[in-house]
TORRO-27198 format. One record per residue (C-alpha): residue number from 0; x, y, z; residue in one letter. Coordinates in steps of 0.2 Angstrom, whole numbers, padded with zeros to 4 digits. Layout:
n, c1, c2, c3, res
NUM, X, Y, Z, a
...
END
This chain:
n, c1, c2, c3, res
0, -0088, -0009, 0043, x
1, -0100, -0023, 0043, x
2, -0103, -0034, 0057, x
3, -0091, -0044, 0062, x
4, -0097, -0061, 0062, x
5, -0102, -0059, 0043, x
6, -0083, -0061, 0037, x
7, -0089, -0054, 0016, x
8, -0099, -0041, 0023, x
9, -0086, -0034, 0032, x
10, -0073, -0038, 0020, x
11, -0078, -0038, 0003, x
12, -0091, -0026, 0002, x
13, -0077, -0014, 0009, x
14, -0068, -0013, -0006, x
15, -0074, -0001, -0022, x
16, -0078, -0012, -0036, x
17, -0077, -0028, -0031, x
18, -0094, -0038, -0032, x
19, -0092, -0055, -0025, x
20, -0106, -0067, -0024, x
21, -0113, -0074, -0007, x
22, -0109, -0093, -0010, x
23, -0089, -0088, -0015, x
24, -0078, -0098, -0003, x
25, -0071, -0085, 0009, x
26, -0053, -0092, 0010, x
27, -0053, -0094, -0008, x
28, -0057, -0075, -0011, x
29, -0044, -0069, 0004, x
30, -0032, -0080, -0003, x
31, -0035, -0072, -0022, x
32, -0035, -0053, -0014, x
33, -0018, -0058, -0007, x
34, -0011, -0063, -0023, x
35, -0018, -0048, -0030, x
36, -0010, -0035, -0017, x
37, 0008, -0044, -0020, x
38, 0006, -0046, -0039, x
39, -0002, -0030, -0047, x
40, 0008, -0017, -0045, x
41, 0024, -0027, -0052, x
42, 0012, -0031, -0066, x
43, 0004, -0014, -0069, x
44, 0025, -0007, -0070, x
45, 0028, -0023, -0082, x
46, 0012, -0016, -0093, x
47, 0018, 0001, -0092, x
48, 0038, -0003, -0098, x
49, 0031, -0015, -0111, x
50, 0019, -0004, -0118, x
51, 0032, 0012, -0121, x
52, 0046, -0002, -0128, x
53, 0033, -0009, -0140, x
54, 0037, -0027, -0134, x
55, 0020, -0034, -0139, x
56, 0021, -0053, -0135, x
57, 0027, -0048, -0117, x
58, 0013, -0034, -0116, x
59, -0001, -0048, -0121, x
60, 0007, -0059, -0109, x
61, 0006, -0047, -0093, x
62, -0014, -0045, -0099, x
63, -0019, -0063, -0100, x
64, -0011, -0066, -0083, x
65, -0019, -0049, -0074, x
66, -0035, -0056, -0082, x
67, -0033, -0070, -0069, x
68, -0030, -0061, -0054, x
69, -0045, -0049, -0060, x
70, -0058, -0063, -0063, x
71, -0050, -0073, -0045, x
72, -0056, -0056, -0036, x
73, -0071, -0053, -0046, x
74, -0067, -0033, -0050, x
75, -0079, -0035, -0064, x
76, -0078, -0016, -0068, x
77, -0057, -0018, -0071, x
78, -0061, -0034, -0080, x
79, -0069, -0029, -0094, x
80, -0060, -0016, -0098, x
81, -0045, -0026, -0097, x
82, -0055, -0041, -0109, x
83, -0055, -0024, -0120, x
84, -0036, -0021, -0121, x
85, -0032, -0039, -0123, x
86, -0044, -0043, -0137, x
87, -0037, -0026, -0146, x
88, -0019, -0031, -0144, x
89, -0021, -0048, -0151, x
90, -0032, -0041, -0166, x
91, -0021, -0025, -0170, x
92, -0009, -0025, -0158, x
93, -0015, -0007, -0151, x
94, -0022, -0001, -0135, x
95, -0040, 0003, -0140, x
96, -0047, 0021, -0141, x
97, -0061, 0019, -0131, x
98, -0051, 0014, -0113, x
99, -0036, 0024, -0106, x
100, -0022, 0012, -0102, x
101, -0015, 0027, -0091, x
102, -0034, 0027, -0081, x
103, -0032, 0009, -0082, x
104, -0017, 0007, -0074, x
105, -0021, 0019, -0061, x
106, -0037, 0011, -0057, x
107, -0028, -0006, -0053, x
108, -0015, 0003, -0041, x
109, -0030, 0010, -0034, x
110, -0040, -0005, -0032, x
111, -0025, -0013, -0024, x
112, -0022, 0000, -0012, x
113, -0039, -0001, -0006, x
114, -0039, -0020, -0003, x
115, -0025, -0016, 0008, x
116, -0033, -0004, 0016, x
117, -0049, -0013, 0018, x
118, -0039, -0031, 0022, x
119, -0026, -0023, 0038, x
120, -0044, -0012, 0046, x
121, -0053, -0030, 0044, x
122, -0040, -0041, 0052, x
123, -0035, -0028, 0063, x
124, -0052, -0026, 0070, x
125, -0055, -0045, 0071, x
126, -0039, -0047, 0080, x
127, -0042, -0032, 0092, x
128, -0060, -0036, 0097, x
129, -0055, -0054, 0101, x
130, -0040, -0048, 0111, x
131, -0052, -0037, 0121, x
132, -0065, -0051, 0122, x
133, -0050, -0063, 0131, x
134, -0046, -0046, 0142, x
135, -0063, -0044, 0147, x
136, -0066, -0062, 0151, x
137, -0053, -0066, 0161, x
138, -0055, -0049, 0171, x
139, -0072, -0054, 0174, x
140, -0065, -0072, 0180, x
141, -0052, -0065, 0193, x
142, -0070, -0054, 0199, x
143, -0078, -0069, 0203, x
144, -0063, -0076, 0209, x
145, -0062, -0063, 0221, x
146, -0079, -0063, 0228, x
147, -0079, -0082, 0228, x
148, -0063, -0081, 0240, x
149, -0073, -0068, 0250, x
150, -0086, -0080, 0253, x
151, -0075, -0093, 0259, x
152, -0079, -0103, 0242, x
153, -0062, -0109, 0241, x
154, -0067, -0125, 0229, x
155, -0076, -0114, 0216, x
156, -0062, -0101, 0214, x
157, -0050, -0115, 0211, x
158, -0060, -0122, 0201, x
159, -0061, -0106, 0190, x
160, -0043, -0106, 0189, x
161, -0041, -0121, 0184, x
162, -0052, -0118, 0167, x
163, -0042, -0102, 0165, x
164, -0025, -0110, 0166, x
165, -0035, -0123, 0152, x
166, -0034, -0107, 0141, x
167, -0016, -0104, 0144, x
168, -0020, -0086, 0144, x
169, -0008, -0079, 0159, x
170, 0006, -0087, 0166, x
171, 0003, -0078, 0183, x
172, -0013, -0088, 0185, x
173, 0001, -0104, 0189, x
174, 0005, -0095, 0205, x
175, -0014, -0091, 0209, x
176, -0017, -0108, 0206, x
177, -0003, -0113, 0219, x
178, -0009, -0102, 0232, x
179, -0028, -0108, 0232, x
180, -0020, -0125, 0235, x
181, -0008, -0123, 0248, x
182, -0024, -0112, 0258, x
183, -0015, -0096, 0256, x
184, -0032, -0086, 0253, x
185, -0027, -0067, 0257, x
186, -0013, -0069, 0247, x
187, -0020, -0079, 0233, x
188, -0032, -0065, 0235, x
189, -0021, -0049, 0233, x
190, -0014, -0058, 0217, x
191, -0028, -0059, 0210, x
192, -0031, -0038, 0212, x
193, -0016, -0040, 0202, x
194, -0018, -0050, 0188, x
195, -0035, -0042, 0186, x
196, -0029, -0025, 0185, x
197, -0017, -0030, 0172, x
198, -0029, -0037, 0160, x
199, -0040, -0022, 0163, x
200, -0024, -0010, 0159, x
201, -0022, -0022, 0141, x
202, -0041, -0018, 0137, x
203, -0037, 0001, 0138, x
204, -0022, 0000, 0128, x
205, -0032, -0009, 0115, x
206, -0044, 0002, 0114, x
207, -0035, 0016, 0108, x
208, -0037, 0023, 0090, x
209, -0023, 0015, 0081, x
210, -0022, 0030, 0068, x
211, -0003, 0030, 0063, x
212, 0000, 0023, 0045, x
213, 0017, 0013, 0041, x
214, 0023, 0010, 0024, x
215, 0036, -0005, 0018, x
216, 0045, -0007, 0005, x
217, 0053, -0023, -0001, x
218, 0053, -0033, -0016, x
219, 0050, -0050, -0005, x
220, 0032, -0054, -0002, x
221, 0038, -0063, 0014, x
222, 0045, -0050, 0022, x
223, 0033, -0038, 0020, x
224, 0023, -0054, 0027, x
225, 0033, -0052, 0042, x
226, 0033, -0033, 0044, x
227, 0014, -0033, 0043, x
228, 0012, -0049, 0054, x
229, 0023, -0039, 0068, x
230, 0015, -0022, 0066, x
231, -0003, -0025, 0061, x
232, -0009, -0026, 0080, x
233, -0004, -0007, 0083, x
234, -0005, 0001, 0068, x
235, -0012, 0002, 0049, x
236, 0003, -0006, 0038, x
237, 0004, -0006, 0018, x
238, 0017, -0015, 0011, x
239, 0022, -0011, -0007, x
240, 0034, -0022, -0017, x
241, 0044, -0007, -0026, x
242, 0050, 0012, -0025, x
243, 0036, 0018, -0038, x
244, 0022, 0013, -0029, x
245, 0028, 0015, -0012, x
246, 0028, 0034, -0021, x
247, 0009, 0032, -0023, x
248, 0003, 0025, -0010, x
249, 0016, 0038, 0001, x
250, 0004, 0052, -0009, x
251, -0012, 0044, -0004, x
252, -0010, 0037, 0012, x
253, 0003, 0051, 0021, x
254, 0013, 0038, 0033, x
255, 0019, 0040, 0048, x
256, 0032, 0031, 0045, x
257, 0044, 0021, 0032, x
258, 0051, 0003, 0033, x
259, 0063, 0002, 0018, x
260, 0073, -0013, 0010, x
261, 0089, -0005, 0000, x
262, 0094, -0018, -0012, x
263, 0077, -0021, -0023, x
264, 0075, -0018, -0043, x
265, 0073, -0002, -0053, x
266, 0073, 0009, -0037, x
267, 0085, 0006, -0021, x
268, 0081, 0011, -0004, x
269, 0091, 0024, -0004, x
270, 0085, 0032, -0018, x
271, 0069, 0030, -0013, x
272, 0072, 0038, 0004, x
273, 0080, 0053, -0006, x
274, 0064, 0053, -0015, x
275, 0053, 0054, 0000, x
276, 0066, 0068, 0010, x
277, 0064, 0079, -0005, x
278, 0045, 0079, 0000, x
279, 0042, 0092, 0011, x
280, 0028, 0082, 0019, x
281, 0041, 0068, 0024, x
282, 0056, 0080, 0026, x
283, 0056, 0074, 0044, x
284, 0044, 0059, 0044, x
285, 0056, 0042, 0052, x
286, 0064, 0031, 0040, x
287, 0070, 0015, 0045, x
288, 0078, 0001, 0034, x
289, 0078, -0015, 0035, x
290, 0089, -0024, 0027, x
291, 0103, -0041, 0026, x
292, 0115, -0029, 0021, x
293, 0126, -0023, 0036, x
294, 0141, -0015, 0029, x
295, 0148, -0001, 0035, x
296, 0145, 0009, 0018, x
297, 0127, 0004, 0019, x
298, 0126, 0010, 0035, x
299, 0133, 0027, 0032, x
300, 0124, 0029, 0015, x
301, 0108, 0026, 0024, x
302, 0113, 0041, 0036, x
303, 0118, 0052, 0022, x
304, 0098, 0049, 0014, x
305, 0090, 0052, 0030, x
306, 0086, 0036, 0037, x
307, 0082, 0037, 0057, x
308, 0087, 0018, 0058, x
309, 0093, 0003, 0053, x
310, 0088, -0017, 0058, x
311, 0097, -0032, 0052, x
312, 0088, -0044, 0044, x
313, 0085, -0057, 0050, x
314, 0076, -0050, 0064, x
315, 0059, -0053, 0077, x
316, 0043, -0046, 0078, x
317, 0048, -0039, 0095, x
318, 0064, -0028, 0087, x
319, 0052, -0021, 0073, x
320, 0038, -0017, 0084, x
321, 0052, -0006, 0099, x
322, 0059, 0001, 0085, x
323, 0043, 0008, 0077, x
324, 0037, 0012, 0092, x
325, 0052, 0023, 0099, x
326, 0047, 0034, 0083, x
327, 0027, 0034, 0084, x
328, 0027, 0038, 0102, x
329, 0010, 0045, 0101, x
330, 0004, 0028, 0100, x
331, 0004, 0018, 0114, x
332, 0006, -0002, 0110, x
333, 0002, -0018, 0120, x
334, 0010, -0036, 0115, x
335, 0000, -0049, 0122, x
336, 0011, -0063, 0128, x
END
């Protein structure tokens, strides 16, 4: 990966065949890849049905708005090839000889799958490395703090303090504060020990390799938002909007474990977890679902497919994060408060 600071080096250049220019906008190209990662594989199923039932008007229609998305993320190679399609379907209402819609489609799912990729190591790497900057600095702080008390330099530590309560970084830095000005210097001290060490503990927890994959399922952009907003500290999360892709991207990407919606389109939960138990691969890989449906059919049909788990929507990004974390205890988590 590129270098931090150079968001479109690290970013962009990370994704097979996209070729974006040095003066694009950055929040206007993460903001297209997103529409992209939620939009294409619906589209690319839409293309596929429409194609096999002969509905031409809806087929044309599923192009010219792919075309969009294609430009928006300038995946020039996919573009014109799509250009192709789209110009032979409006002249002869065929799929041209010269480009395989089968390739094509395949080459858009995989296209997606890598901005996922490449979008969850970027974000998560941005967000880690500033959560073990923070660590470090105020670890180095308390240090100073420390030696400053040591030396009788009662005015300066407080004054250090002071600039990291600013921060709002540790709400034990209240009580430090308070000891400092009620003269209680060995005790203000021995707290500081304290609050040092546990900021050192968070850097080493965030330095682990986060190498556990989850996969989500669910038809709603927003809460495969919300699964990847709780998750995406601790581990690599790919959020998929329906049963035939989470199949892919199951394939490709070998999950650790499966966040599942029941009620979505096509493909239910359930029958996607029966899908992915017939898989020797997954035969014992955890399944949970998360849904707002909390009969007690659901609940035992759940059991009967496999599932490891179940959570109620609506729930909290501390819920999701316990419950993964019970079944990926190989990887140990830290939530910054």
């Amino acid at each position: 990966m590129g270098s931090i600071e150079n968001p479109r080096s690290a970013f962009f250049y990370r994704i097979p065949g996209l070729l974006v220019p040095q003066d694009v906008v950055y929040a206007k190209i993460d903001s297209s890849i997103d529409e992209f990662i939620n939009c294409v594989p619906e589209i690319a199923d839409r293309i596929e049905y429409n194609y096999d039932n002969n509905r031409l008007d809806r087929l044309i229609s599923n192009f010219e708005q792919l075309l969009t998305l294609l430009e928006d993320t300038y995946a020039k190679w996919l573009l014109t090839d799509g250009q192709i399609i789209l110009r032979s379907l409006v002249n002869s209402g065929e799929i041209p000889k010269s480009v395989s819609l089968d390739t094509f489609i395949a080459d858009l799912n995989t296209l997606s799958i890598e901005m996922q990729k490449a979008k969850s190591l970027y974000k998560h790497d941005v967000c880690k490395i500033s959560a073990i900057e923070t660590h470090t600095d105020v670890a180095h702080n308390l240090l100073a703090v420390i030696k400053l008390i040591d030396e009788d330099e009662y005015e300066k530590a407080k004054n250090i303090i002071s600039e990291l309560l600013d921060r709002n970084i540790d709400v034990n830095l209240n009580g430090l504060f308070k000891l400092c000005k009620s003269g209680k210097y060995d005790e203000a001290r021995a707290l500081a020990g304290v609050i040092m060490e546990k900021h050192k503990e968070a850097i080493s927890k965030l330095k682990i390799d986060m190498s556990k994959k989850i996969l989500a399922v669910d038809d709603r952009p927003e809460i495969l938002k919300f699964v990847n907003e709780a998750l995406k500290m601790h581990y690599k999360v790919f959020g998929v909007g329906n049963g035939i892709t989470a199949i892919k991207v199951m394939e490709a990407q070998q999950p650790h474990l499966f966040i599942l919606d029941i009620d979505m389109p096509d493909m239910d939960g359930f029958e996607l977890a029966e899908k992915i138990r017939a898989q020797k691969a997954f035969a014992s890989t955890p399944i949970i679902f998360l849904t707002g449906n909390a009969s007690k059919e659901h609940i035992e049909r759940a059991l009967e497919v496999g599932a490891n788990d179940f959570i109620v929507k609506p729930s909290t990004h501390e819920m999701l994060l316990t419950k993964a974390g019970k079944f990926l205890a190989g990887n140990e988590f830290f939530l910054i408060q």
